[in-house]
C-alpha positions in Angstrom: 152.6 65.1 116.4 151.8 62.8 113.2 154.7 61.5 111.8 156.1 62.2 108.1 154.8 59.0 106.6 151.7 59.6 108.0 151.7 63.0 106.5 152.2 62.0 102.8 149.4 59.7 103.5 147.0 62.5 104.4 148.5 64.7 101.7 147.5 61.6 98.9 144.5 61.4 100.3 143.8 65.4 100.5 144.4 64.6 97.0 141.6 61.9 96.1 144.7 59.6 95.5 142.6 56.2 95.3 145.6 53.9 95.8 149.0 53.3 96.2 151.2 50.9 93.9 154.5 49.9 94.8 157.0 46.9 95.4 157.5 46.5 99.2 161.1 46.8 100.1 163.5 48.5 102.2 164.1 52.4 102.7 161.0 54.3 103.7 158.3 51.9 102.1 157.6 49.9 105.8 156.5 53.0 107.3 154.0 54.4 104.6 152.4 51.0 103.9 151.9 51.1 107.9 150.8 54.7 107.4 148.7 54.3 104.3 146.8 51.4 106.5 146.1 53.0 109.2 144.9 55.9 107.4 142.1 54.0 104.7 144.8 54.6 101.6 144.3 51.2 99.7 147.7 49.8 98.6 148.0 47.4 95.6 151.8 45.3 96.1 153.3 45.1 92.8 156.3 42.8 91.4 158.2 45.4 89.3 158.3 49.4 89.6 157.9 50.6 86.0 154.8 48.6 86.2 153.4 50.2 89.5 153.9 53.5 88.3 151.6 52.7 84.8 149.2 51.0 87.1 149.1 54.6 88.9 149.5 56.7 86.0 146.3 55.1 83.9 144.8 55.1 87.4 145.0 59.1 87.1 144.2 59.1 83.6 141.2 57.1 84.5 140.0 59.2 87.3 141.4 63.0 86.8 142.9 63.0 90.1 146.8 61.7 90.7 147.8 58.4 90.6 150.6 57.3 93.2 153.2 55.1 93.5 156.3 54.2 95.6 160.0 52.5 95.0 161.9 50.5 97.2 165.3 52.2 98.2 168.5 51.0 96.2 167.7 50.1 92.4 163.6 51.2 92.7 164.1 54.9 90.8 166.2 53.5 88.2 163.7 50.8 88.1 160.8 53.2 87.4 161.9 55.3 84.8 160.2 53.5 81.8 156.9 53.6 83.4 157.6 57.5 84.2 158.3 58.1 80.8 154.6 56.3 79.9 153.2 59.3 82.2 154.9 62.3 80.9 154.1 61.2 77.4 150.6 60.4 78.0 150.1 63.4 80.3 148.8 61.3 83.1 148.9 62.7 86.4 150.2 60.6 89.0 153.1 61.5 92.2 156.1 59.7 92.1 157.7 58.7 96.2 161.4 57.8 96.0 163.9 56.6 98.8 167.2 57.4 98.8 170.4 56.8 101.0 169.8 59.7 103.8 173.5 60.7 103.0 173.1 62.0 99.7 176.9 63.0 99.2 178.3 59.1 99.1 180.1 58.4 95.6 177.4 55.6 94.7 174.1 57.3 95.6 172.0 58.7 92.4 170.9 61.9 91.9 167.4 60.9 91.6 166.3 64.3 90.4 169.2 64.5 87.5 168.2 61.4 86.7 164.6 61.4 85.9 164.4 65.3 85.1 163.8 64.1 81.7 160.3 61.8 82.4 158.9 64.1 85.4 157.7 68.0 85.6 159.4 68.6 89.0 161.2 67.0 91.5 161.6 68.0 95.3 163.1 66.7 98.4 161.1 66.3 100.8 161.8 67.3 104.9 160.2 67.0 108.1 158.7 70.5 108.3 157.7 71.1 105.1 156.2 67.3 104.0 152.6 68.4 103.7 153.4 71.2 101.6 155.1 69.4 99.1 152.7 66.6 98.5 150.3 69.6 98.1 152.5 71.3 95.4 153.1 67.3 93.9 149.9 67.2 93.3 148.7 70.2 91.7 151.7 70.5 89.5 150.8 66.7 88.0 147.1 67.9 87.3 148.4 71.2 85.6 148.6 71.4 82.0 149.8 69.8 80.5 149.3 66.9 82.9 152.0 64.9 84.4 154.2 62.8 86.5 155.3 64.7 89.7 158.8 63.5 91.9 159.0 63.6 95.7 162.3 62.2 97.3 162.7 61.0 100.3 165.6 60.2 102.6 165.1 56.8 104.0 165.0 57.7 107.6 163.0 60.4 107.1 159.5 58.8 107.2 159.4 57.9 111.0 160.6 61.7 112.2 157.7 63.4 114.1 156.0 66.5 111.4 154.3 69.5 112.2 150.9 69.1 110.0 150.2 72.2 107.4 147.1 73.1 105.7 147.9 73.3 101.8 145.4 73.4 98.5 146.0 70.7 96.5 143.8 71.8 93.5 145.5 73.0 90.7 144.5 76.4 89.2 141.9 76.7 86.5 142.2 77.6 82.9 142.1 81.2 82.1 139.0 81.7 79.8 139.5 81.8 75.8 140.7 84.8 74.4 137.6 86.8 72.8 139.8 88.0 70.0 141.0 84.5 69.7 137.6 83.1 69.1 136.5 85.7 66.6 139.5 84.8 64.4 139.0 81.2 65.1 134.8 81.2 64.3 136.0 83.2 60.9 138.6 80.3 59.7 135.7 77.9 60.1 132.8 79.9 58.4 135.8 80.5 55.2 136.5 77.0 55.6 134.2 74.5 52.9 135.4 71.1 54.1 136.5 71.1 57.2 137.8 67.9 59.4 138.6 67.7 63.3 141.1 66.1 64.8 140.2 65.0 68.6 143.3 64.0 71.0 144.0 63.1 74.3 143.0 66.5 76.3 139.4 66.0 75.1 138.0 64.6 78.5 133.8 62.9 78.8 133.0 66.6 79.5 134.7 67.7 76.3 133.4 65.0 74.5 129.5 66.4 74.5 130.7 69.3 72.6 132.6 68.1 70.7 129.9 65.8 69.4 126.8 68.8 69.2 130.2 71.0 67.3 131.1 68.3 64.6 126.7 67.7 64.1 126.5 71.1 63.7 128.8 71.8 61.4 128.9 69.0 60.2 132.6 67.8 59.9 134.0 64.1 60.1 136.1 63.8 63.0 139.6 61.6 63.5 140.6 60.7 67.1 144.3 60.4 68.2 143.9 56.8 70.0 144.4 58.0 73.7 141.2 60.5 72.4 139.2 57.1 71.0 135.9 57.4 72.6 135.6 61.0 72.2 133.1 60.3 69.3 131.1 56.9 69.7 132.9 55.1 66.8 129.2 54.2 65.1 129.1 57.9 64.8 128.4 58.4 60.6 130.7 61.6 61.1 133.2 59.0 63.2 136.8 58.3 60.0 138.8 56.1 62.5 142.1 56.3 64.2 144.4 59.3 63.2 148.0 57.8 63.7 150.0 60.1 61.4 150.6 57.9 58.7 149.3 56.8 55.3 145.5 54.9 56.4 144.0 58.7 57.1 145.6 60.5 54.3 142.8 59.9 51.9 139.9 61.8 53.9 142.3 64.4 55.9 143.8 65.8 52.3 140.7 66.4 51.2 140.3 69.4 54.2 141.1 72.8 53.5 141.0 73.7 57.3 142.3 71.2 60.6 140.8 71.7 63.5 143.1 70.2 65.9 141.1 69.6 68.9 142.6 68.9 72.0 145.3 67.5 70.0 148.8 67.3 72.4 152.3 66.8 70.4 153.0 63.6 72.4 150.2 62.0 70.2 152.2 62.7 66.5 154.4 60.3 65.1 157.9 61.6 64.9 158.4 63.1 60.9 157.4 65.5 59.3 153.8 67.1 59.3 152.2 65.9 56.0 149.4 67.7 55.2 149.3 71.7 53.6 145.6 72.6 55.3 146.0 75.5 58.1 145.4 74.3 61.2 143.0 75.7 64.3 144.3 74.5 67.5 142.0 74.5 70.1 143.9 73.2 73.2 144.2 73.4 77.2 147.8 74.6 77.0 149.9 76.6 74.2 152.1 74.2 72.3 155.1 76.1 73.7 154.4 74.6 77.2 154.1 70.8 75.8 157.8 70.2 76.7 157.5 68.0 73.4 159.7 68.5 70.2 159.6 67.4 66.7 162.7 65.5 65.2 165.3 68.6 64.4 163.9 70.7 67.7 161.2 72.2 65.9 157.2 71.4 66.2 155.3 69.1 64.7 152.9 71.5 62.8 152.6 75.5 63.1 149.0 75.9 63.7 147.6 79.3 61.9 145.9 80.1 64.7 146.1 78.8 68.8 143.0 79.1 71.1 144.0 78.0 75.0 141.6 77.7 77.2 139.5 74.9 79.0 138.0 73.0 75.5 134.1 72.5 76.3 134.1 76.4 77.3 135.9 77.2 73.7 132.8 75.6 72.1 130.6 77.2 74.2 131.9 80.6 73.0 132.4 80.0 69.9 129.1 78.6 69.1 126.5 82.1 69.0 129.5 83.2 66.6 129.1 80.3 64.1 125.2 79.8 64.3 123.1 80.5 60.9 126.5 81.8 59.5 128.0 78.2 58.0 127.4 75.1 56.3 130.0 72.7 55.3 129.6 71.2 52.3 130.8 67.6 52.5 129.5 64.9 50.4 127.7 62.8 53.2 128.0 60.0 50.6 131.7 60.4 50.2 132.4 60.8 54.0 130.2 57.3 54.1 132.6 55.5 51.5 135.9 57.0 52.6 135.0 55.4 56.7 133.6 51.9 55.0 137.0 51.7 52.9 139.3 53.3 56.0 137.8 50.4 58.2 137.7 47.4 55.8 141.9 48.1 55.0 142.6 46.1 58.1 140.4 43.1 57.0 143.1 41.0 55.9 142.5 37.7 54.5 144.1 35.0 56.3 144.2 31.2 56.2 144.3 31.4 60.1 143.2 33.3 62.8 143.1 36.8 62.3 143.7 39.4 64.5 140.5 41.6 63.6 138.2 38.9 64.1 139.9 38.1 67.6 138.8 41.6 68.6 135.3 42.2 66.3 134.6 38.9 68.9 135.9 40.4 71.9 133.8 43.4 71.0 130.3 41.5 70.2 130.1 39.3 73.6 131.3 41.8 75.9 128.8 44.3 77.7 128.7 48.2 76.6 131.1 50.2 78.4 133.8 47.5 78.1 137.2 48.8 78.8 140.1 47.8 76.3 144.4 48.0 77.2 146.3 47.8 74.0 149.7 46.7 74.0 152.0 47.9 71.5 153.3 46.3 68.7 151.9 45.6 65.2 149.0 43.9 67.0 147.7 47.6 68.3 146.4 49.1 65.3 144.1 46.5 64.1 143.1 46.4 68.1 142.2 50.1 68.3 140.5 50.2 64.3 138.1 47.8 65.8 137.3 48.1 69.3 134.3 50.1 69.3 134.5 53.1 72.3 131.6 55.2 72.9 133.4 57.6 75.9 137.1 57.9 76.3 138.7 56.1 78.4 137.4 53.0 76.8 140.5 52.3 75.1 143.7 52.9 76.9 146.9 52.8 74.7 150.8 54.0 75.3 151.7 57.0 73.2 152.5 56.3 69.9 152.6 52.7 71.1 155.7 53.5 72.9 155.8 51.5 76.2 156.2 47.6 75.5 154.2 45.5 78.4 151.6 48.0 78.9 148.7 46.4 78.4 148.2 44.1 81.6 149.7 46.8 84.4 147.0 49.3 82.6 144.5 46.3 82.6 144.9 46.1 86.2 144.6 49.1 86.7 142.1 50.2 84.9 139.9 47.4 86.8 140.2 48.3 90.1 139.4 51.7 89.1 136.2 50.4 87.7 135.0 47.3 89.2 132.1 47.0 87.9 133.0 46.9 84.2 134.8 44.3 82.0 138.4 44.8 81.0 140.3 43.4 78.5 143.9 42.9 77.7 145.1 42.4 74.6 148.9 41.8 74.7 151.3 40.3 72.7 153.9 37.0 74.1 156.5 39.2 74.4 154.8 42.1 75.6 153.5 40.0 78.6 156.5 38.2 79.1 158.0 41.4 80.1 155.3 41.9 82.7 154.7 38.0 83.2 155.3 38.8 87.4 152.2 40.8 87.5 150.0 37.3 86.2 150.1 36.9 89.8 149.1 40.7 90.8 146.1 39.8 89.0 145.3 36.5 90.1 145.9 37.8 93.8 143.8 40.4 93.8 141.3 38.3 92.5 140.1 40.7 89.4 137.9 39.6 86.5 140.5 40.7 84.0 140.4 38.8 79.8 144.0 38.7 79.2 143.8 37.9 75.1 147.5 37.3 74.4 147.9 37.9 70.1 150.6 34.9 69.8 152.1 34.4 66.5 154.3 31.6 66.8 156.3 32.3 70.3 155.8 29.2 73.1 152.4 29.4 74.9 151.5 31.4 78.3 148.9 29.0 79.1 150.7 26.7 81.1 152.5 30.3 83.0 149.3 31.7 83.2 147.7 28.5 85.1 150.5 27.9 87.0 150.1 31.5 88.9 146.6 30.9 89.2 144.6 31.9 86.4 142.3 30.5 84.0 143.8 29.6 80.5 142.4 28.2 77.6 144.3 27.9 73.8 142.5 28.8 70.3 144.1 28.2 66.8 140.9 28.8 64.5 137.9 31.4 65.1 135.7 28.8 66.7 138.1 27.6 69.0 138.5 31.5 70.1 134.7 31.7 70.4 134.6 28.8 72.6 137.5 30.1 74.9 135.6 33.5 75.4 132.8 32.1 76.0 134.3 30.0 78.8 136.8 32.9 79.8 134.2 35.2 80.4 132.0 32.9 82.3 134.9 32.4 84.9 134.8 34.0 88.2 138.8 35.1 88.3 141.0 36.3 85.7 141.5 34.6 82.6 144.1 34.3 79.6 143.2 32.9 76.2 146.2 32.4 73.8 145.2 33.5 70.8 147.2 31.4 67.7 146.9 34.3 65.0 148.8 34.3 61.6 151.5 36.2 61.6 151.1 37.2 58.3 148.4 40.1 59.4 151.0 41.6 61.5 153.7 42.1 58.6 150.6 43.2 56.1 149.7 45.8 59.1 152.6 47.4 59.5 152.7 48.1 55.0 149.3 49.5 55.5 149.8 51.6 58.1 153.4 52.4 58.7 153.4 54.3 55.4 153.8 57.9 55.2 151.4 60.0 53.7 152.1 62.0 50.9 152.5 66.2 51.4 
């Protein structure tokens, strides 16, 4: 009879779990890294649990199946929670293994469900005759919508108890079709509708992102992507306005709508005030917005759309299309939509006597190859990052939630280059942002991975000597030719590498005016 450790394995892999992350320590990790090897489940070793679980959260954002990862017994839940909290905002689906004391009823042991019912869409305790079972039920609860993380604890000598093995699906169940009603109403807002925009976020998927495409051309209608939906449309796009962030850069083009089509658009994206803008809104989404577990300031939601279709989003389009052809014609000025994108992108150019922070990623862009993967710390840094790294397919760009998780960039890096090993990834970062992941330098350098850490220092003591001294390859630039020397050598470079970027600091203060401003109702 397999044991329980060897069980979850199984389960994880039933569910085209692609690795495991996780901090080796004591409780039940021994046994499942034995288990995991023995059974072909790769396991990546990390330094600090909030970073595993991003590492396996973008890894399920990445690849559409969950993400795992594992904490040591004693500190290890309370450990992971800010990384949790990345994959319930971002809707990543990932399954969460916890160890905890075996008696559960001692004064100093945490609750771990309590605890982390905030960050997770279920918890369960796992037990020797129903394991299987519950890594089933982890798993399609974290790919149902809205996407998730998914918490399975176990008692620490639990893993090594002999287990009966169950047969259990692991899939999670599909999306109902659109409501034909639903679509009738929603085909006759956009045929009364004269200027139109979209609005593309995270639940737009590279299936989604065909239709969208053909819908918006057909129309036509300019298009704004949330930035986990960046991608969606290949930014080159003419009909392609930029990053829709909530604030004051958008507000020019998306007042000048008299209908919103919110597509794929989840709460978690929106900035936390008050929905600015007085055009209905069409939402077109995977899951109503009364299951998004997500809440405007006051309790309330962040917009009241007119109408709600639900439903999987490619097949929306597909429906809805025979009900829109030879019946509309938008009538935006093509020459307007052209002006209002050069202006949108050319507000981040800020003139600077140093090194700025768009030209450090227009660079980055140019000399690497198409399909180039970006992580985006947050920070000030971020917006001028996503406004000009150029994605052609989501996933291109991977970003925290309204930049919400500090010291994402390199555990998502990581991630997001073991996932794909044959494309270049790049990590822009900020000093402090890295210093709060600095431990996983030497993740990267261990496992070898052809990672471009660009750090956006403004004045904060140098990584390079850090980075070097864990193994990677370093180099320093204070001017733009000394940063195109340093990629061209970083990218030549068979391991990862780290260039510290010396960028005036002014362009973050000037970013944060531009941007942060809220747009006017």
């Amino acid at each position: 009879m397999p044991t329980v450790a060897a069980l979850i394995v199984e389960g994880l892999r039933q569910a085209a779990v692609s690795r495991l992350f996780g901090v080796p320590g004591g409780g039940l990790g021994h046994e499942i890294l034995e288990a995991a090897r023995l059974g072909g489940l790769p396991v990546v070793s990390c330094h600090q649990e909030w970073a595993a679980c991003i590492m396996a959260g973008v890894t399920g954002e990445l690849t559409g199946h969950p993400g795992a990862a594992l904490s040591t017994l004693g500190p290890g839940v309370t450990g992971s929670v800010s990384g949790l909290g990345h994959a319930f905002l971002d809707r990543s689906p990932m399954i969460y293994l916890s160890a905890r004391h075996p008696d559960s009823a001692l004064a100093f042991v945490t609750d771990h469900a309590a605890l982390l019912a905030p960050v997770v869409k279920g918890s369960a305790t796992a037990t020797a005759d129903s394991v299987g079972d519950q890594v089933a039920w982890a798993a399609a609860l974290a790919l149902a919508e809205p996407r998730g993380p998914v918490h399975l604890d176990l008692p620490a000598d639990l893993a090594g108890r002999p287990a009966p093995r169950m047969v259990a699906a692991t899939a999670s169940s599909p999306l109902t079709p659109p409501d034909a009603a639903a679509l009738d109403r929603a085909a006759e807002m956009i045929i009364g509708a004269r200027r139109p925009i979209v609005v593309a976020g995270l639940q737009c998927r590279p299936p989604d992102a065909t239709w969208l495409r053909a819908f918006c051309e057909a129309l036509p209608a300019p298009v704004l992507t949330t930035c986990k939906a960046k991608g969606a449309i290949p930014d080159p796009h003419p009909l392609a306005m930029g990053v829709f962030t909530g604030g004051a850069l958008e507000a020019p083009v998306v007042r000048r709508a008299d209908l919103i089509i919110a597509f794929g658009l989840d709460p978690a994206e929106l900035m936390p005030r008050r929905w600015p803008y007085s055009a209905p809104v069409l939402a077109l989404t995977r899951c109503a917005s009364s299951d998004a577990r997500i809440r405007a300031p006051g309790g309330g939601a962040y917009f009241a759309p007119a109408l709600e279709v639900v439903g999987d989003l490619g097949s929306i389009l597909e429906e809805m299309a025979p009900r829109l052809v030879s019946r509309y014609r938008a009538d935006w000025d093509v020459v307007e939509i052209d002006r209002l994108r050069r202006e949108r992108r050319g507000a981040l150019e800020i003139a600077l006597p140093g090194l700025a922070v768009h030209r450090v990623v227009q660079l980055a862009r140019e000399f690497t190859p198409a399909g180039t993967i970006a992580a985006v710390d947050a920070g000030a840094h971020g917006f001028p990052v996503t406004a000009y790294w150029d994605a052609v397919e989501p996933g291109e760009l991977l970003i925290s939630n309204g930049l919400a998780t500090p010291g994402f960039a390199l555990p998502a890096a990581i991630a997001a280059q073991l996932v794909h090993p044959e494309r270049r990834v790049v990590c822009f970062t900020g000093h402090g942002e890295l210093m709060m992941v600095a431990a996983e330098l030497e993740t990267a350098a261990r496992l070898r991975l052809p990672l471009l850490i660009i750090v956006l220092g403004d004045g904060a003591p140098s990584p390079v000597a850090l980075a070097r001294t864990v193994g990677l390859y370093a180099f320093e630039a204070q001017d733009e030719d000394a940063f195109r020397s340093a990629l061209f050598s970083a990218l030549a470079a068979p391991g990862p590498t780290l260039i510290d970027a010396r960028v005036d600091p002014a362009g973050s203060r000037r970013t944060l005016e531009i941007v942060g401003g809220a747009p006017e109702g």
